[in-house]
Backbone as a chain_set.jsonl record, in Angstrom:
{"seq": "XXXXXXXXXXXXXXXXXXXXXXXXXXXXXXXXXXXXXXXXXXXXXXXXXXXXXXXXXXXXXXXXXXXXXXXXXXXXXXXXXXXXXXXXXXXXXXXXXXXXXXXXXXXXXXXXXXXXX", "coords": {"N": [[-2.176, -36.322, 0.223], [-3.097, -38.641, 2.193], [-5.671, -38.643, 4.505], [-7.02, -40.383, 7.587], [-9.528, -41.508, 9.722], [-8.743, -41.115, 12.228], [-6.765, -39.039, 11.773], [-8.751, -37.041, 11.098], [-10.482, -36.753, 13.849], [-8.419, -35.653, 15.305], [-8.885, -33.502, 13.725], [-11.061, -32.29, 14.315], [-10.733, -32.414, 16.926], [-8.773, -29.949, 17.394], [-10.063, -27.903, 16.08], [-12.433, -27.581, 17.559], [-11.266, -26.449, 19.825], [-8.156, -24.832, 19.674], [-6.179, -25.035, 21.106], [-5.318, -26.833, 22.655], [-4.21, -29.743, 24.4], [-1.268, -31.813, 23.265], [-1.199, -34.296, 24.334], [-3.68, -34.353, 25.548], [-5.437, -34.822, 22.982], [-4.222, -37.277, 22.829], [-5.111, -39.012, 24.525], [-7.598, -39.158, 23.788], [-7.772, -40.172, 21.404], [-6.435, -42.948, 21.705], [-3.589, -42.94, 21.556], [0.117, -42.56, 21.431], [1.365, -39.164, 22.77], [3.869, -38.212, 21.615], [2.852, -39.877, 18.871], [0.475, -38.404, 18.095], [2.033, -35.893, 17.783], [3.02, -36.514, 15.844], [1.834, -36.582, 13.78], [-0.016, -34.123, 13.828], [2.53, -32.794, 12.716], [2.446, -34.064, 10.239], [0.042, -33.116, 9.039], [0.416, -30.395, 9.229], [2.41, -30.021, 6.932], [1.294, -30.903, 5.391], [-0.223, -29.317, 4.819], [-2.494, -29.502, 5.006], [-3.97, -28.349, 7.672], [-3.618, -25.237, 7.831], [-3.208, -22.928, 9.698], [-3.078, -22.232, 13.193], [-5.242, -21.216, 15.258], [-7.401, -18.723, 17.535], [-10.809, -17.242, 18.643], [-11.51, -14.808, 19.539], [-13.691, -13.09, 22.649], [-14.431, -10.374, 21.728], [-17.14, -8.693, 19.982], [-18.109, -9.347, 16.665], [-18.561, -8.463, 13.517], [-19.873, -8.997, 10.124], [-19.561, -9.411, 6.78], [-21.096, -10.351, 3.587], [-19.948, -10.335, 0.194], [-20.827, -10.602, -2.823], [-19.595, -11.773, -5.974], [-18.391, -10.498, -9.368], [-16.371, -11.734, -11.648], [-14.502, -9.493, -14.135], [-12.677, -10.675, -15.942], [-10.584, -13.593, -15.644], [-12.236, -15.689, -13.301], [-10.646, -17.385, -11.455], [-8.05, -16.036, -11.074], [-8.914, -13.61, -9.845], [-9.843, -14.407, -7.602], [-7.725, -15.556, -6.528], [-5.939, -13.351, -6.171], [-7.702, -11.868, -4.44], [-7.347, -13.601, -2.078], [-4.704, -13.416, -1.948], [-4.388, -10.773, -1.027], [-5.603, -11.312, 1.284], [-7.757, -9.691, 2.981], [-10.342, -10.425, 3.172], [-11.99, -12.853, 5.094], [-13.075, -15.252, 4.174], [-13.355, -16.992, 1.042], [-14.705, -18.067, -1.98], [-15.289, -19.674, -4.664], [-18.347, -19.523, -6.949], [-21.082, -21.288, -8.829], [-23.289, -20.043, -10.598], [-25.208, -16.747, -10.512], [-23.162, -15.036, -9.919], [-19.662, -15.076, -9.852], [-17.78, -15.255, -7.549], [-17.584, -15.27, -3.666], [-17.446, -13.468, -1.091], [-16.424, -13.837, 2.607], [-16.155, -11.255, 4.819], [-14.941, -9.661, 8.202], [-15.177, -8.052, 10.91], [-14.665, -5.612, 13.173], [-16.556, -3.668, 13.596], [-19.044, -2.272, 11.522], [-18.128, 0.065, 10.134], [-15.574, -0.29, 9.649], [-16.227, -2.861, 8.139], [-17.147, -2.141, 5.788], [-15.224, -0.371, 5.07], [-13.435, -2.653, 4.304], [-14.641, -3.632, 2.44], [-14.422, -1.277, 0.343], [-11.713, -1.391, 0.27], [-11.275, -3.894, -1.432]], "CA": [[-2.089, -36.982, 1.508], [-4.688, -39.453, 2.727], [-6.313, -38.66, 5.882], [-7.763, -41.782, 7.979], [-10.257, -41.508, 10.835], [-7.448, -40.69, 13.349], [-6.391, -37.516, 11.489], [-10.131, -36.129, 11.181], [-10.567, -36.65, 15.057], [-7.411, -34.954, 15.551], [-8.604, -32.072, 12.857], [-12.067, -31.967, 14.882], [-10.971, -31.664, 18.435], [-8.204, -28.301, 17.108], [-11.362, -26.879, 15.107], [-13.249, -26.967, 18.74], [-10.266, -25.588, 20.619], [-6.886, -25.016, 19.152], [-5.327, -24.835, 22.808], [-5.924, -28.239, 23.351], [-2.573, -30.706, 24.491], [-1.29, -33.461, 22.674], [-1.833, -35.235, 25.71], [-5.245, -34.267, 25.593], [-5.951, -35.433, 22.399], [-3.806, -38.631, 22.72], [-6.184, -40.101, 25.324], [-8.913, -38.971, 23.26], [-7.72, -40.87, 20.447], [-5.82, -43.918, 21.879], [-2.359, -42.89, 20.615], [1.347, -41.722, 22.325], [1.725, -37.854, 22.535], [4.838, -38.025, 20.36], [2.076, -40.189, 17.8], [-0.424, -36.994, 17.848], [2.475, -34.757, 17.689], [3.56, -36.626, 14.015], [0.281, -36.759, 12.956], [-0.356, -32.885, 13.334], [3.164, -32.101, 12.16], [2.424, -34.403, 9.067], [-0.895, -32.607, 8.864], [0.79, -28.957, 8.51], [3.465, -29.946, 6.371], [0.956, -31.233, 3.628], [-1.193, -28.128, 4.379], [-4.423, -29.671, 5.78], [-3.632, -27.706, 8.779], [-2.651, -24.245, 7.152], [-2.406, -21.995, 10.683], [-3.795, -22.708, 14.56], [-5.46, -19.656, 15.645], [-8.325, -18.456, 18.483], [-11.538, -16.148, 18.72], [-11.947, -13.742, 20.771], [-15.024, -12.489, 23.061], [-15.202, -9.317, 20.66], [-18.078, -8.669, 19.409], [-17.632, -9.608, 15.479], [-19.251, -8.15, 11.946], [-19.641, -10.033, 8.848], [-20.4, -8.79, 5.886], [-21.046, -11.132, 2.544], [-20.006, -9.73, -0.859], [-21.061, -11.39, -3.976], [-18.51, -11.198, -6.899], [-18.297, -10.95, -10.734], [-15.069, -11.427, -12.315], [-13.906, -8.75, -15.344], [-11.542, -11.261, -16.524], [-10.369, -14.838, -15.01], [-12.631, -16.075, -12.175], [-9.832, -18.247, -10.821], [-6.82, -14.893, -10.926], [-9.643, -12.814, -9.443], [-10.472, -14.984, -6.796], [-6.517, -15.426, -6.208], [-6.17, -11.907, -5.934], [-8.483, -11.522, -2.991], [-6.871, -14.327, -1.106], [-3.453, -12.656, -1.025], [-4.854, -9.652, -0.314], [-5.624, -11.497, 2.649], [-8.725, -8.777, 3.482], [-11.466, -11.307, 3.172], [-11.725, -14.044, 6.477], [-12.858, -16.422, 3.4], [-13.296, -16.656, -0.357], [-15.386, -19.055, -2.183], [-15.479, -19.383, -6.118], [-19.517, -20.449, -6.818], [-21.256, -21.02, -9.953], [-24.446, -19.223, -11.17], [-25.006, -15.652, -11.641], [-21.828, -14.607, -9.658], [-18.351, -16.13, -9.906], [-17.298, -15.269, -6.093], [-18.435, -15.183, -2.25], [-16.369, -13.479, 0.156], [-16.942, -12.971, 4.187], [-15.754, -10.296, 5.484], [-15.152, -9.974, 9.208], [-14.561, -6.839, 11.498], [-14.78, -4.918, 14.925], [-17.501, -2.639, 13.382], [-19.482, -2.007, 10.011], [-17.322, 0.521, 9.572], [-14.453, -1.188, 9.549], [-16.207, -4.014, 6.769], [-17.459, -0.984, 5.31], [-13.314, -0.182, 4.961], [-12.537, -3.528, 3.384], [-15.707, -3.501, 0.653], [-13.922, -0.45, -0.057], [-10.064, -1.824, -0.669], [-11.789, -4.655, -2.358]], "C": [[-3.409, -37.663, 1.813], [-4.917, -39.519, 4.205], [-7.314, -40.152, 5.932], [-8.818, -40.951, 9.286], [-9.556, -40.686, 12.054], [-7.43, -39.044, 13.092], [-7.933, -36.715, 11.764], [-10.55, -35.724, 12.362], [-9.637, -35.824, 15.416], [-7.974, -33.493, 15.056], [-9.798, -31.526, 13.804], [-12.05, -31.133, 16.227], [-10.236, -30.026, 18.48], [-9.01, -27.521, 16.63], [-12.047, -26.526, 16.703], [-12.437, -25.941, 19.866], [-8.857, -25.496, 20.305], [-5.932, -24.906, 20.218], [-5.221, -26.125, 22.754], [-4.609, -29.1, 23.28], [-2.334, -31.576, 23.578], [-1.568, -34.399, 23.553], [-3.318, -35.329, 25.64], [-5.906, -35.311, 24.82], [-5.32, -37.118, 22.074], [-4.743, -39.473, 23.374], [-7.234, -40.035, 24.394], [-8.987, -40.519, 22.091], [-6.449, -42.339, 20.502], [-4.507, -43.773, 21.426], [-1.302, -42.34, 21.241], [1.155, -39.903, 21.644], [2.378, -37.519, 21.192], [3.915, -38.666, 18.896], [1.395, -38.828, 17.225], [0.483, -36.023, 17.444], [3.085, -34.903, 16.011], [2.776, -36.34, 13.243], [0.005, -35.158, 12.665], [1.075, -32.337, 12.67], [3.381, -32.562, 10.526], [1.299, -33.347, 8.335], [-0.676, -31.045, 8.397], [1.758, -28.694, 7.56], [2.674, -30.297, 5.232], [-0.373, -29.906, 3.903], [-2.391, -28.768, 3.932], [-4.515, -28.919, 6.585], [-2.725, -26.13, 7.93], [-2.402, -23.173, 8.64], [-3.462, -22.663, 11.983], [-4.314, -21.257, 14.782], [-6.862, -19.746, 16.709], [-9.419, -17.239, 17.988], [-11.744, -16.042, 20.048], [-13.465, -13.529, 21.214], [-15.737, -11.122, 22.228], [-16.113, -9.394, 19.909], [-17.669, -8.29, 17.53], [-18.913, -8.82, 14.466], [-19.093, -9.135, 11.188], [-20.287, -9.202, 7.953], [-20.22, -10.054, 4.515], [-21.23, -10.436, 1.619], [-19.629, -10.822, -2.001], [-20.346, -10.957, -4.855], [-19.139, -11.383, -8.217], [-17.176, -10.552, -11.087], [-15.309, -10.615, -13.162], [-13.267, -9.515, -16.155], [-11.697, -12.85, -16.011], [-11.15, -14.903, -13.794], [-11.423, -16.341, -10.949], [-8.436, -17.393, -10.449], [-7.678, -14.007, -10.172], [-9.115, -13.376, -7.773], [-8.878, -14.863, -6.191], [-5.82, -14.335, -5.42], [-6.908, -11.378, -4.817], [-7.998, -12.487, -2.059], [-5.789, -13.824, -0.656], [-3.791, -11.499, -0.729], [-4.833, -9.74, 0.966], [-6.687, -9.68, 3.476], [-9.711, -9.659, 3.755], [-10.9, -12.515, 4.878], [-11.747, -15.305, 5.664], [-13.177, -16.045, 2.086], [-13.788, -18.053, -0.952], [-15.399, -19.023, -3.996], [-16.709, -20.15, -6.67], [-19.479, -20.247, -8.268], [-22.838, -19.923, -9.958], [-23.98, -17.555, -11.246], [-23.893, -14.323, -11.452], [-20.726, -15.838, -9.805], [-17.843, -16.044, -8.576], [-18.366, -15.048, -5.192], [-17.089, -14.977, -1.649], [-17.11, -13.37, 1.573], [-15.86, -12.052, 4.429], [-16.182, -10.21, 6.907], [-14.481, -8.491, 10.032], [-14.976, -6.598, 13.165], [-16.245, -4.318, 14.763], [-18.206, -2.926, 11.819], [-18.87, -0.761, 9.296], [-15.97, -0.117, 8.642], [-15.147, -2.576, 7.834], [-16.413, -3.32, 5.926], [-15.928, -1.203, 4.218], [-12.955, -1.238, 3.712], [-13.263, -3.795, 2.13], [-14.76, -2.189, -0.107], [-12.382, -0.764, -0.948], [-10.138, -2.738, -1.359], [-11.911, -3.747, -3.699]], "O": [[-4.543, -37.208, 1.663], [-4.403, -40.343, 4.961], [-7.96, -40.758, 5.077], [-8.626, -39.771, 9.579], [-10.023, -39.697, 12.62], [-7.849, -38.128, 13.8], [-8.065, -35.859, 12.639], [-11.007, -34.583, 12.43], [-10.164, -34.933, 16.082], [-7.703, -32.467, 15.68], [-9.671, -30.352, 14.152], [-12.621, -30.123, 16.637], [-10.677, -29.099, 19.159], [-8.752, -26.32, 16.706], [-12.175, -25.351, 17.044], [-12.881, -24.993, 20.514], [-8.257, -26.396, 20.893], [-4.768, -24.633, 19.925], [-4.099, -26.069, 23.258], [-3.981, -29.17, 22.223], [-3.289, -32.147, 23.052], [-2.301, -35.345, 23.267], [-3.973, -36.37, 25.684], [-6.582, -36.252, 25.238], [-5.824, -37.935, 21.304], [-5.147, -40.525, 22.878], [-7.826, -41.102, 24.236], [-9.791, -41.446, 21.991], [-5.751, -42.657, 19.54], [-4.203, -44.732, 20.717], [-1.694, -41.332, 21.83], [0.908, -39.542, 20.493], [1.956, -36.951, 20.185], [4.156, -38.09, 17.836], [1.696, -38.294, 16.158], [-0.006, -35.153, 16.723], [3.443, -34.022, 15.229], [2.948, -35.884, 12.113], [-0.183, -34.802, 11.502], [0.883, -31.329, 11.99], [4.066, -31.951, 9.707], [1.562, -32.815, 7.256], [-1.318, -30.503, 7.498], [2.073, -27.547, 7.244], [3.146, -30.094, 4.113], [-1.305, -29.741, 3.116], [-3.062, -28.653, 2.906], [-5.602, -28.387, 6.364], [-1.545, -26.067, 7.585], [-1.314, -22.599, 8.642], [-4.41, -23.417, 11.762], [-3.673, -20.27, 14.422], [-7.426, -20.84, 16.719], [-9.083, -16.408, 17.144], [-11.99, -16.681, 21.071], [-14.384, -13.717, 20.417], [-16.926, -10.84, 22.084], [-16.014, -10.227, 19.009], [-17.103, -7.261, 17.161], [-20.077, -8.717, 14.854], [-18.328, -10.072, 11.417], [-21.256, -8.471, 8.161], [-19.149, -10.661, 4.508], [-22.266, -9.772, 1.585], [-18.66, -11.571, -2.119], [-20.208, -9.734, -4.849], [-20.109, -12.118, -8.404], [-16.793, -9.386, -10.993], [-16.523, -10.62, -13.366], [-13.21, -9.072, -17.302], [-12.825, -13.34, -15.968], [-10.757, -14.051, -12.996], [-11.302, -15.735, -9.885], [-7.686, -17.906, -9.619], [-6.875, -13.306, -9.556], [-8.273, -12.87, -7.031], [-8.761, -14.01, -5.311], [-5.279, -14.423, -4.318], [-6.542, -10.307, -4.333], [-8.302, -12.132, -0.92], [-5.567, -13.658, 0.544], [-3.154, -11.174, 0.273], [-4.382, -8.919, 1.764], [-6.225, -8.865, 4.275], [-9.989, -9.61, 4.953], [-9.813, -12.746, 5.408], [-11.011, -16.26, 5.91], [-13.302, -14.842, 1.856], [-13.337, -19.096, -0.478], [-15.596, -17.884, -4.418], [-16.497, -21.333, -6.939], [-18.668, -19.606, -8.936], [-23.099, -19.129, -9.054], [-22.951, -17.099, -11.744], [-23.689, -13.301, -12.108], [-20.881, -17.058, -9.851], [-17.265, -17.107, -8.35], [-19.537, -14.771, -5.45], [-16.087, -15.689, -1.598], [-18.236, -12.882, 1.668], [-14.69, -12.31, 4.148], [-17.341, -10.502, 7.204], [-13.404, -7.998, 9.698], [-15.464, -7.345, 14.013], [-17.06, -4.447, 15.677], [-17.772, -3.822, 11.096], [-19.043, -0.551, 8.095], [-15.652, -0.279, 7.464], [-14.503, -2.917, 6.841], [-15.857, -3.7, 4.895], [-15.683, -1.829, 3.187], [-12.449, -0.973, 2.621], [-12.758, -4.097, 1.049], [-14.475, -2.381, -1.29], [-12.027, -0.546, -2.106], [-9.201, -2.834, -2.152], [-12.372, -4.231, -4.733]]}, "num_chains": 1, "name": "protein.A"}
């Protein structure tokens, strides 16, 4: 899919607030509601846009754990995405093959997921 100018403004103002109207961002970006509303439903259907979601006032953890595959980098790395434990997952080069964040309530809690990792 080829994103133009339009879409990126669109992807910018949901990255600052994912609440935000189509109305909102139609004025923003010169365009009918129903325009903005094709544009983001083109946008999640080619999975540029994979979910809308919010943060909370909770006070957050992070923890960063550096990887080395056993085997395939790229099945590893796979493997921790459906897990779906990690917040993100990164596949670098040098003297590891991964980067995850990890994200929690507590250091217990990231503690927890270094663990089911």
């Amino acid at each position: 899919m080829k994103r133009d100018e339009i879409d990126d403004r669109i992807l910018s103002m949901l990255s600052t607030n994912s609440r935000i109207t189509n109305v909102e961002i139609a004025k923003n970006v010169d365009l009918s509601e129903g325009a903005v509303r094709n544009r983001i439903d083109h946008l999640v259907k080619n999975k540029i846009i994979s979910r809308f979601t919010i943060e909370t006032s909770n006070a957050s953890y992070f923890g960063i754990v550096m990887l080395k595959a056993k085997h395939e980098t790229k099945k590893m790395m796979v493997e921790i995405r459906e897990a779906k434990i990690a917040k993100d997952a990164y596949e670098i080069s040098g003297d590891y093959e991964g980067c995850i964040i990890l994200e929690g309530t507590s250091l217990e809690e990231i503690d927890g997921k270094i663990d089911e990792l």
